[in-house]
C-alpha positions in Angstrom: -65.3 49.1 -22.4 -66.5 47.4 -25.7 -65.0 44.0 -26.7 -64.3 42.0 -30.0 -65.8 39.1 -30.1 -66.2 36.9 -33.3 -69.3 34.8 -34.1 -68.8 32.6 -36.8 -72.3 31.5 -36.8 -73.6 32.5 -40.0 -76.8 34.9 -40.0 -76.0 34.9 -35.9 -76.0 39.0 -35.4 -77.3 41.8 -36.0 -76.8 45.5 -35.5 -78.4 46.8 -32.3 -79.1 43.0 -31.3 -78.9 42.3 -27.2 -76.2 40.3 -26.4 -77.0 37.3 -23.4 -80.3 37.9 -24.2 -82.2 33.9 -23.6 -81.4 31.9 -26.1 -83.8 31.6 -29.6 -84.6 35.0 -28.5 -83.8 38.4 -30.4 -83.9 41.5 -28.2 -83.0 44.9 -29.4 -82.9 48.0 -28.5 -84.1 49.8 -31.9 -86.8 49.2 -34.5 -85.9 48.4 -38.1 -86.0 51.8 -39.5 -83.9 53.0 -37.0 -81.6 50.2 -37.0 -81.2 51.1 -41.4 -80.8 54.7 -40.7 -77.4 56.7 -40.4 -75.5 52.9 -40.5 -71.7 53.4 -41.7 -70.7 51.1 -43.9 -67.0 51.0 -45.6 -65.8 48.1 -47.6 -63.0 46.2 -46.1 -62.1 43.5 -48.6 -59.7 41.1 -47.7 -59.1 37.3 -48.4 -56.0 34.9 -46.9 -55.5 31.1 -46.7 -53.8 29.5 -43.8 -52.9 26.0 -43.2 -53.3 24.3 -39.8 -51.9 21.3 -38.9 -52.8 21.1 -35.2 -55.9 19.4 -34.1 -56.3 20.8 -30.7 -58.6 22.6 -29.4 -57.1 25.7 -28.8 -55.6 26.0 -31.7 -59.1 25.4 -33.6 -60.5 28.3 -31.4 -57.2 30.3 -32.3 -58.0 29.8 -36.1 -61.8 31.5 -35.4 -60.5 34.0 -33.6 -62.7 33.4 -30.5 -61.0 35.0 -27.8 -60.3 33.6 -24.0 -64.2 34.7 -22.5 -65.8 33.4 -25.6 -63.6 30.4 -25.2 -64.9 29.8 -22.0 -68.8 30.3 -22.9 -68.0 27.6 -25.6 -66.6 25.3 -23.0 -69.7 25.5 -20.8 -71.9 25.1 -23.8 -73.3 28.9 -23.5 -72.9 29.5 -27.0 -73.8 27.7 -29.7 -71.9 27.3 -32.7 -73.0 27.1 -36.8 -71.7 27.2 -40.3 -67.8 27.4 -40.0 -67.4 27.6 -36.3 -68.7 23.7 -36.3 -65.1 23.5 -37.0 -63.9 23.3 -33.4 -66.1 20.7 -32.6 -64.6 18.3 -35.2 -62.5 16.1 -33.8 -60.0 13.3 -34.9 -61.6 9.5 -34.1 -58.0 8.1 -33.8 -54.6 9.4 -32.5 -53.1 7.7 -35.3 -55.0 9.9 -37.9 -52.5 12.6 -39.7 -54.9 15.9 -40.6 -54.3 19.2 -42.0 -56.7 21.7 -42.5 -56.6 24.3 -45.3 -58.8 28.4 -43.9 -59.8 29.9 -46.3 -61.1 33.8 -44.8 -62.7 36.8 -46.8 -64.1 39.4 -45.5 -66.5 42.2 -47.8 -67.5 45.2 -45.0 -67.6 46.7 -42.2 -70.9 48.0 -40.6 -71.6 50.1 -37.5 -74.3 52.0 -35.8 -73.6 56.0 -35.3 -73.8 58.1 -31.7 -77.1 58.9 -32.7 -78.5 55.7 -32.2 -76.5 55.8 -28.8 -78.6 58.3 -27.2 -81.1 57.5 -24.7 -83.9 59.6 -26.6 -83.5 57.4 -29.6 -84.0 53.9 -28.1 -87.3 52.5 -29.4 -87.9 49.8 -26.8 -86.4 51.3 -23.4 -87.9 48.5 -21.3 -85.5 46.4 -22.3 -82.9 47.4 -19.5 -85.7 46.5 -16.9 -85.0 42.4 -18.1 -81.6 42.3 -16.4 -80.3 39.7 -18.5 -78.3 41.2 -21.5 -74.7 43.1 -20.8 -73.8 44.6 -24.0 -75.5 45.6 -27.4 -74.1 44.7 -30.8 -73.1 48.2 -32.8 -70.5 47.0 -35.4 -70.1 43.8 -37.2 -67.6 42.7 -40.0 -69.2 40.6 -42.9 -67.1 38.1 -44.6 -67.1 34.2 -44.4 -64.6 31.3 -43.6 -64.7 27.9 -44.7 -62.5 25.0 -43.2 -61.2 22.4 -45.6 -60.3 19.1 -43.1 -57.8 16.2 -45.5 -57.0 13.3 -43.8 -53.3 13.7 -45.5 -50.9 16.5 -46.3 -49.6 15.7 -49.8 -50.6 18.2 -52.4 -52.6 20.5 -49.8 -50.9 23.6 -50.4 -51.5 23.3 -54.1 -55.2 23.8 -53.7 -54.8 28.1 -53.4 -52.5 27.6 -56.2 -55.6 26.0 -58.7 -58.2 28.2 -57.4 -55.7 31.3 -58.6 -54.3 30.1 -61.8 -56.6 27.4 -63.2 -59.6 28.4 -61.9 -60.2 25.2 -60.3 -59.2 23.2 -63.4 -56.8 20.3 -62.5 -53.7 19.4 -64.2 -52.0 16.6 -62.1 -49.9 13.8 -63.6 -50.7 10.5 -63.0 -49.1 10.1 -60.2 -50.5 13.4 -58.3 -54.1 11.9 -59.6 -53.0 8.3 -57.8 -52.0 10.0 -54.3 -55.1 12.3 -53.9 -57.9 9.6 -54.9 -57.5 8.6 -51.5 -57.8 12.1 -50.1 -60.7 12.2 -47.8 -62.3 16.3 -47.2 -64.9 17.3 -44.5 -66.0 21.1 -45.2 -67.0 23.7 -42.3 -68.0 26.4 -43.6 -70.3 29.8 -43.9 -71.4 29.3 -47.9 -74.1 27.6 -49.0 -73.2 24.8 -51.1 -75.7 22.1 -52.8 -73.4 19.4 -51.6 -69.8 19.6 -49.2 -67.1 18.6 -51.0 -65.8 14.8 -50.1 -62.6 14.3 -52.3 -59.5 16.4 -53.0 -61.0 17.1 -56.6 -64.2 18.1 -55.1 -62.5 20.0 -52.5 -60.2 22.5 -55.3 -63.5 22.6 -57.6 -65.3 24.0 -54.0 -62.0 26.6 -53.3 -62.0 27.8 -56.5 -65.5 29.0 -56.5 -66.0 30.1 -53.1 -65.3 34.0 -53.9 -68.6 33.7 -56.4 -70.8 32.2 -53.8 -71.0 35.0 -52.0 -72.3 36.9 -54.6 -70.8 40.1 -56.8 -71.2 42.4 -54.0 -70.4 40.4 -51.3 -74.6 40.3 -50.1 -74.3 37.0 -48.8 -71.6 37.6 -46.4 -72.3 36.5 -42.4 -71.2 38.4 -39.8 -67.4 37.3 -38.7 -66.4 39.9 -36.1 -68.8 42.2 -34.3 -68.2 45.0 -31.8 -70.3 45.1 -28.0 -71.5 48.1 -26.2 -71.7 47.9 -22.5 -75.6 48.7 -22.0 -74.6 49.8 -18.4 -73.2 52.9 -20.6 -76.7 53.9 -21.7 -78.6 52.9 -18.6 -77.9 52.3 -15.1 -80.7 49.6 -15.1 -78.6 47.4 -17.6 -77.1 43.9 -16.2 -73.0 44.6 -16.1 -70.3 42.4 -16.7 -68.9 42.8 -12.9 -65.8 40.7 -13.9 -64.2 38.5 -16.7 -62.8 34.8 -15.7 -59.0 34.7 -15.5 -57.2 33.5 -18.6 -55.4 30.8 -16.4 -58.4 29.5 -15.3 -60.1 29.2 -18.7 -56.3 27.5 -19.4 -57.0 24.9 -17.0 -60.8 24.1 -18.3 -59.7 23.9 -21.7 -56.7 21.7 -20.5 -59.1 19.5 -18.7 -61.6 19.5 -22.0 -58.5 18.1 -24.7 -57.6 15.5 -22.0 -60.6 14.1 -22.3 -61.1 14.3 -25.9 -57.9 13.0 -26.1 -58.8 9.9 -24.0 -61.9 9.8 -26.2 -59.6 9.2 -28.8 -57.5 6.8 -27.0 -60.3 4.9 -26.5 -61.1 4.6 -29.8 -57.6 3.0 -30.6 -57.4 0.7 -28.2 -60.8 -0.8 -29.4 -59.3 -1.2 -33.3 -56.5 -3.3 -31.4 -56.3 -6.6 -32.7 -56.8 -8.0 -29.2 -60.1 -5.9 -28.6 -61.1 -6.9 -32.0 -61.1 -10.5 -31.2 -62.5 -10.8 -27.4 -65.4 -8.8 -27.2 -65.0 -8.6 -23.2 -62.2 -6.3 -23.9 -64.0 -3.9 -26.4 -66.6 -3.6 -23.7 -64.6 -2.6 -21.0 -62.7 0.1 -22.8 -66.0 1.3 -24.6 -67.5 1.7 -20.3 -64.2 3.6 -19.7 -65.4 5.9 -22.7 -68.3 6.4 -21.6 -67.9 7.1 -17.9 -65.5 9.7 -19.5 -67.7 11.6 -21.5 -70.3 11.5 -18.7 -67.8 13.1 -16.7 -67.0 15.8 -19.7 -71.2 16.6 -19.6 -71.3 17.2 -16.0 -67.8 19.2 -16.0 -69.3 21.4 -18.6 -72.7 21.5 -16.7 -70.8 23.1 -13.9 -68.7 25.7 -15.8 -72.5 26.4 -17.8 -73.9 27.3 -14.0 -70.4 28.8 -12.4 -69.8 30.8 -15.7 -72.9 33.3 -15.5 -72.8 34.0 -12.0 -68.6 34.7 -12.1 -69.4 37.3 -14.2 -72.5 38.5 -12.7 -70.4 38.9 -9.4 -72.5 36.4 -7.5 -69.8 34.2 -6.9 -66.3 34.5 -7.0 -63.6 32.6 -9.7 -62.6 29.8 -6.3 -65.8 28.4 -7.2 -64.1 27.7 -10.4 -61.1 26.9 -8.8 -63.0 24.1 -7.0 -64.4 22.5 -9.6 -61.3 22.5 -11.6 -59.4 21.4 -8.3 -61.9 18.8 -8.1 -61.4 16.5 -11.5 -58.0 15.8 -9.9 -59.5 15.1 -6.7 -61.7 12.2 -8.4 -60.9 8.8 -10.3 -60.9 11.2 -13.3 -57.7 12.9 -12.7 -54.9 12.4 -15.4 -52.8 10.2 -13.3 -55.6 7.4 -13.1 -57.4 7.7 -16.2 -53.3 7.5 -18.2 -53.0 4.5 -15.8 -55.9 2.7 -16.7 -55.6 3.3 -20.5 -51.6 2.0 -20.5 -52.6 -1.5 -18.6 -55.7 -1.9 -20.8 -53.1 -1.2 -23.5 -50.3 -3.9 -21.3 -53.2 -6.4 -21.2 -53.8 -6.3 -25.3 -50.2 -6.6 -26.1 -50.0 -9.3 -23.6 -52.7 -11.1 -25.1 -51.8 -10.8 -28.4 -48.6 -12.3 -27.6 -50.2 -15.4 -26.9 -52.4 -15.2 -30.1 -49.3 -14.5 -32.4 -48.3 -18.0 -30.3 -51.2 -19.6 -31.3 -52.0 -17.7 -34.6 -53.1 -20.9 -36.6 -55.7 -21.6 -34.1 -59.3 -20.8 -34.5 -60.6 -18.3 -31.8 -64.2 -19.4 -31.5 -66.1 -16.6 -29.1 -70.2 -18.1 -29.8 -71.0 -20.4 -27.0 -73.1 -22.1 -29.0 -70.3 -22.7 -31.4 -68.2 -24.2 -28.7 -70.6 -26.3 -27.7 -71.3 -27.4 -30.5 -67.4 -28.5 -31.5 -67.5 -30.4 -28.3 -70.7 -32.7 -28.9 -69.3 -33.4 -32.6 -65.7 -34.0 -31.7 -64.1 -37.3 -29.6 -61.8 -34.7 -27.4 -61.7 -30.8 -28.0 -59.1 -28.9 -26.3 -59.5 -25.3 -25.5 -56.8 -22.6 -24.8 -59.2 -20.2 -22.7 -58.3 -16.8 -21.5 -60.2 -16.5 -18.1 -59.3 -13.5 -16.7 -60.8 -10.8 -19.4 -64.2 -10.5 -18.0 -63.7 -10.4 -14.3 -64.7 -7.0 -12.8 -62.4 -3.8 -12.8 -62.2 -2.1 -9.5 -61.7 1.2 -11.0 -64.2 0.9 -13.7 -67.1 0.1 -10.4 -65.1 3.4 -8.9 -66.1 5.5 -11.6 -69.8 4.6 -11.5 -70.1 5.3 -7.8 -68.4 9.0 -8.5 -70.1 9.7 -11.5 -73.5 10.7 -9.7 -71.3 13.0 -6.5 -69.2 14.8 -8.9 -71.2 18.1 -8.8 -70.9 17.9 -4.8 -67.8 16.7 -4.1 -66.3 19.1 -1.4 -63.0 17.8 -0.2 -63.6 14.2 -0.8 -60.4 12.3 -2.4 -60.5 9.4 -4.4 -57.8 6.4 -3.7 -57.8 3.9 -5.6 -57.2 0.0 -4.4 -54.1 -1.4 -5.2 -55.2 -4.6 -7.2 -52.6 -6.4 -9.1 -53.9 -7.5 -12.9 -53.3 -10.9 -13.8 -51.2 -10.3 -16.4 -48.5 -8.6 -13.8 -48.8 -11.2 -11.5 -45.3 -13.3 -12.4 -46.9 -16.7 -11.0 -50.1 -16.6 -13.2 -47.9 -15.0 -16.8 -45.4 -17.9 -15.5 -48.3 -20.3 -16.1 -50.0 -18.7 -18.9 -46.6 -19.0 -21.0 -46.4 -22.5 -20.1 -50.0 -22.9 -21.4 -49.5 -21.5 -24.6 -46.0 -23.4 -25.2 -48.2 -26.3 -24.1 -51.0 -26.1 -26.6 -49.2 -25.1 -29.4 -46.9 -28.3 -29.0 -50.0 -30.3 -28.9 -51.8 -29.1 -31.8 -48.5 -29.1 -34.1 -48.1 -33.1 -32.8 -51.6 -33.7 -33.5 -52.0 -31.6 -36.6 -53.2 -35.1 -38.9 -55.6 -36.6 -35.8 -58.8 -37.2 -36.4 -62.0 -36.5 -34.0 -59.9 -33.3 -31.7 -60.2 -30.2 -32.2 -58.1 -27.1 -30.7 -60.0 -23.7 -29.9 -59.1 -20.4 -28.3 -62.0 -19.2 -25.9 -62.8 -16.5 -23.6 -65.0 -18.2 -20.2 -64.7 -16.2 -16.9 -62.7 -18.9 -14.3 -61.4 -16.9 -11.2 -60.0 -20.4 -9.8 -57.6 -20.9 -13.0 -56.7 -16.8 -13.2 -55.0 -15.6 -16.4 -55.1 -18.6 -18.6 -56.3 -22.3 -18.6 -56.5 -25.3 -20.7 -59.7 -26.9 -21.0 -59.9 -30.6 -22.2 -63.3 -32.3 -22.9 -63.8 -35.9 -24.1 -67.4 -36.4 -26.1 -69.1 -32.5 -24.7 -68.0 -33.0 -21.3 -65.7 -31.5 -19.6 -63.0 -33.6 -17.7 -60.1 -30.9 -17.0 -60.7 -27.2 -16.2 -56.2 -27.0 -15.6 -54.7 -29.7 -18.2 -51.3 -29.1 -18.8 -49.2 -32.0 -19.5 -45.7 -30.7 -21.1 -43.0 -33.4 -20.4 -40.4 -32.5 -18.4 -36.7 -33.5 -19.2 -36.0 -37.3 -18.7 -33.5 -38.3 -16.2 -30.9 -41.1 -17.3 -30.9 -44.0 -14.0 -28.2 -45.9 -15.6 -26.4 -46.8 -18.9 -24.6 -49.9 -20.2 -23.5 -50.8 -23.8 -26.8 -51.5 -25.3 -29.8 -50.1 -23.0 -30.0 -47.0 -21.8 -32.8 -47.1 -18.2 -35.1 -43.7 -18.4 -36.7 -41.9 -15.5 -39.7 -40.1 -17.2 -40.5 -36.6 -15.0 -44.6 -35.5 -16.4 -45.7 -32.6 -15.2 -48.1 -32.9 -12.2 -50.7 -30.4 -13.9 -53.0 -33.2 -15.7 -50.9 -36.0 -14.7 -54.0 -38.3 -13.8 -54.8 -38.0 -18.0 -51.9 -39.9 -19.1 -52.2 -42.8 -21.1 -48.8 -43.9 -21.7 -45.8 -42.4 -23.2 -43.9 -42.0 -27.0 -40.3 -42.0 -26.5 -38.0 -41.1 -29.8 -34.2 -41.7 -29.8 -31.8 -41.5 -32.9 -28.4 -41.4 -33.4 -27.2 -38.2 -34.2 -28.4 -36.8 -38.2 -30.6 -40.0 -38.2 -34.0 -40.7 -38.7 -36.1 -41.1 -35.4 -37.4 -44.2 -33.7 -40.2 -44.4 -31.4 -41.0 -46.8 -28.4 -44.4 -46.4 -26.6 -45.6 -47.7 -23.8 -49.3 -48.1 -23.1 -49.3 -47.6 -19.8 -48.0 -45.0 -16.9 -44.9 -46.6 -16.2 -42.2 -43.6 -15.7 -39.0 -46.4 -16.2 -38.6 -47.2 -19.1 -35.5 -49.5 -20.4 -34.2 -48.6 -24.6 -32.8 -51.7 -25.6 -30.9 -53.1 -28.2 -28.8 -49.7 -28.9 -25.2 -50.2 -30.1 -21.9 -49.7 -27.7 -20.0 -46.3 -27.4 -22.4 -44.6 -29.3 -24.1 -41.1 -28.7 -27.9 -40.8 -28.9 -30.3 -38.0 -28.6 -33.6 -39.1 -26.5 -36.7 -36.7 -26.0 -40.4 -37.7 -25.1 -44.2 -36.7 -25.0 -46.9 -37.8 -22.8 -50.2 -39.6 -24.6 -53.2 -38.8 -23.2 -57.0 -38.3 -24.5 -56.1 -34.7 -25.9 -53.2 -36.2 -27.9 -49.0 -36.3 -28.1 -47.8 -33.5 -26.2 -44.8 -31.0 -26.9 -42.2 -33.3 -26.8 -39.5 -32.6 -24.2 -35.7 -31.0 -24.1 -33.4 -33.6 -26.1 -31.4 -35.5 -23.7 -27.7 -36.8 -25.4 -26.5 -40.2 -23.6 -23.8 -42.6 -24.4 -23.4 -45.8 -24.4 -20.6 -47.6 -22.6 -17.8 -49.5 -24.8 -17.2 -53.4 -24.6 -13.8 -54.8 -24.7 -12.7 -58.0 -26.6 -13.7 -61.0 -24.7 -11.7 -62.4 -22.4 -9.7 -65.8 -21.3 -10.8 -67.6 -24.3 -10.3 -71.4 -23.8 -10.8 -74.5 -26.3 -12.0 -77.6 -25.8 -12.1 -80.0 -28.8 -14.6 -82.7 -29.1 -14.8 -85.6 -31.7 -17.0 -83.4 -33.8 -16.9 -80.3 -32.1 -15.4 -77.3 -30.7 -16.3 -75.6 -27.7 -15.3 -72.1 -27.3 -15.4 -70.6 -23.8 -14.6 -67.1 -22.6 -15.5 -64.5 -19.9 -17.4 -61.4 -20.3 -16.4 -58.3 -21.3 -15.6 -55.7 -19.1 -17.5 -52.2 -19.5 -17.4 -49.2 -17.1 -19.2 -48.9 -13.7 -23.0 -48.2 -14.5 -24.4 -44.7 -12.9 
């Protein structure tokens, strides 16, 4: 029997026009005069707004009115698509990105061919049955036009009808109406000529308002929206016919697998505007490969349903050839369950990254080599927190180029992937990394006034130092690929009433680079005092500190990159002394000698 199928494509169809005829070519049945003669024609006025706050796919081809087996042609890139219908194929760039669309539909008449065009002794051109490529003929077609307002926000949307009605397109808005849409954003799809598409929400009501006039005062501009199809096997056995139509399930599942990957394309696009991606360039790249092995894949998959398509219907294959290639994007390193995986540790490896900058965030990133290089030649020492792990290769990403090229032939083949642990999950190397960062951020706030050193973050591939590494060079060259030299807690060897012996504990991680250390003690809620030592001695004796009192003690190792993070506070006491003890006299001439024993003070530790 006939179908409905709607072409929004202005100027696409005419009466008695082949449909499936090649494409660019116009095949019909009828010659002009015929075509004109005994044509009904009624008027079917109508006009409706509708606004549509989904951006998906099917939903877009819901608002044209394309049914399921036009859907599918779309899909496969069969049919090609013009004036409002370009609507389905715009997209949002970002997740993040709130739009509403505003329809606007009219429709003027309704034209169709009589029986007696029908008749086989009426048929101008005959021969065209003996092409075998066409299906159905066009013999009734509903003029109107649509046009597809796209705002990037929602506020003061559904006023627009309400202007084009009662103003005319004249805009009363108070101030603070005219404040909210100056930011409005509009892309237009639709069928009306216009000297230029509206851009902003004023353009955009100016543009509604006077869409009704542009297709002229009796409605001669109109496109065809809706047009009725004649099975040709009804006036000729010869005629190709549509054996069968593709199950609505099936064209489910393609159209599934289609927004998946337009939402991944989108995905994509956010992860690149993260602050992280931004700033190391190696990450931007890898995500923007994933993006486009993904759209590679979404040009083959539709290559396959543009072959498979045709012949379903022709009856020279059956739908489980469609049910294979469908099967078969889950089979690969395309399927959901991988590509979601992929995009949420690209997304773990930002946020973990950016936890370090936010760390670090009044240090200069620095991702020229040249730059670097320079620093280092001009400065005594430069020390640089470098990220090492970004660029190494992805196992999955090398997966998807060596599937890309069998995906049309992939039979029963199974992808599985590796199971590689990323640096940032590995406990040892975050364990590290966190003491890196805690590291170089105490050095460069204790050596925020030195001269000649400078503090960089970088980005160099180092698969011996995974994850993250502190690089230390002295005048360009570079004397420590692993420098970490946090101080460790101090250990108290013994105590009397005015010294206090210290056990200094660096950490073995760029131990050979110490110069000495700067040990700081106070009494509590005073002002620190510092002892250094100029060389690696880790006993160190505080002297001259007052009996029974409590002191707070921390240090930092000195070395060629500076004072490091200074350690935990330790709190010590000193021991008491008691009044001296068996005080004897002895008088002289001219003297007196005093004589007494040592005070006593606890055992020492």
């Amino acid at each position: 029997g006939a179908g409905v199928y709607l072409f929004p494509s202005a100027g696409r169809l005419t009466r008695g026009l082949i449909s499936a005829a090649p494409p660019g070519v116009s095949v019909t049945l009828w010659n002009h005069d015929a075509l004109n003669a005994d044509v009904e024609s009624k008027s079917q006025e109508n006009t409706s707004f509708e606004l549509i706050a989904s951006d998906s796919i099917s939903d877009k081809a819901s608002a044209l009115n394309i049914s399921a087996s036009l859907k599918a042609s779309f899909f496969g890139g069969l049919v090609s698509v013009g004036g409002s219908a370009t609507y389905i194929n715009d997209t949002k760039s970002s997740s993040h990105h709130v739009r509403v669309t505003l329809k606007y539909s009219r429709t003027t008449r309704f034209d169709q061919l009589t029986m007696n065009h029908l008749g086989a002794q009426n048929m101008t051109y005959p021969e065209v049955f003996d092409k075998g490529t066409a299906t159905h003929v066009v013999t009734g077609i509903l003029y109107g036009a649509q046009a597809f307002f796209i705002f990037d926000r929602e506020v003061m949307i559904k006023k627009i009808p309400t202007f084009s009605i009662e103003g005319e397109g004249e805009l009363n808005l108070t101030e603070q109406e005219k404040e909210s849409v100056s930011r409005f954003n509009c892309t237009f799809h639709g069928d009306f000529a216009l000297d230029r598409n509206p851009v902003t929400y004023e353009e955009a009501i100016n543009t509604y308002a006077n869409l009704p006039k542009l297709l002229g005062p009796d409605g001669e501009k109109a496109v065809p929206a809706k047009v009725w199809l004649y099975p040709l096997s009804k006036l000729d056995d010869r005629a190709a016919k549509l054996v069968r139509e593709i199950s609505n399930n099936l064209i489910s599942k393609a159209e599934n697998i289609l927004q998946e990957m337009t939402d991944v394309n989108m995905q994509c696009n956010d992860l690149m505007r993260h602050p992280a991606a931004e700033i190391f360039p190696d990450i931007k790249r890898k995500i923007h490969q994933f993006r486009e092995y993904c759209e590679q894949f979404t040009l083959v998959f539709q290559k396959q349903l543009a072959q498979t398509l045709p012949s379903i219907r022709g009856g020279a294959m059956e739908e489980a050839a469609l049910v294979n290639i469908l099967a078969g994007k889950d089979r690969s390193p395309f399927a959901k369950l991988h590509v979601d995986g992929y995009l949420s540790t690209k997304s773990q490896e930002m946020d973990t990254v950016s936890s370090y900058l936010k760390v670090l965030e009044h240090i200069q990133f620095e991702k020229s080599k040249n730059r670097i290089e320079s620093n280092r030649k001009k400065n005594r020492c430069t020390s640089l927190f470098n990220f090492t792990s970004l660029n190494e290769e992805e196992t999955y990403l090398s997966d998807l180029t060596k599937w890309l090229p069998i995906l049309e032939n992939l039979e029963s083949k199974v992808y599985r992937p590796k199971t590689v642990t990323p640096w940032f999950k590995n406990r040892d190397i975050i364990k590290k990394s966190r003491k890196c960062a805690q590291t170089f951020n105490g050095f460069t706030q204790a050596n925020s006034s030195r001269e000649n050193t400078r503090y960089i973050i970088s980005c160099t591939p180092d698969p011996k130092n995974p994850g993250v590494s502190i690089y230390l060079y002295e005048h360009g060259d570079l004397v420590c690929q692993s420098f970490l030299s946090p101080s460790k807690p101090l250990v108290i060897v013994s105590v009397s009433h005015d010294m206090v012996k210290l056990s200094l504990k660096p950490s073995d991680l760029g131990e050979e680079f110490v110069a000495g250390y700067s040990i700081e003690y106070r009494k509590q809620e005073e002002t620190w005092k510092t002892h250094r030592t100029e060389n690696k001695d880790q006993e160190v004796n505080l002297t001259g500190l007052q009996a029974n009192k409590t002191y707070q003690v921390r240090y930092s190792s000195v070395s060629k990159a500076g004072l490091s993070a200074a350690s935990d506070i330790t709190v010590v006491k000193t021991l008491p002394a008691s009044p001296p003890e068996i005080i004897t006299c002895i008088n002289e001439p001219t003297s007196v000698n005093l004589h007494w024993k040592e005070p006593k003070v606890k055992e020492q530790l």
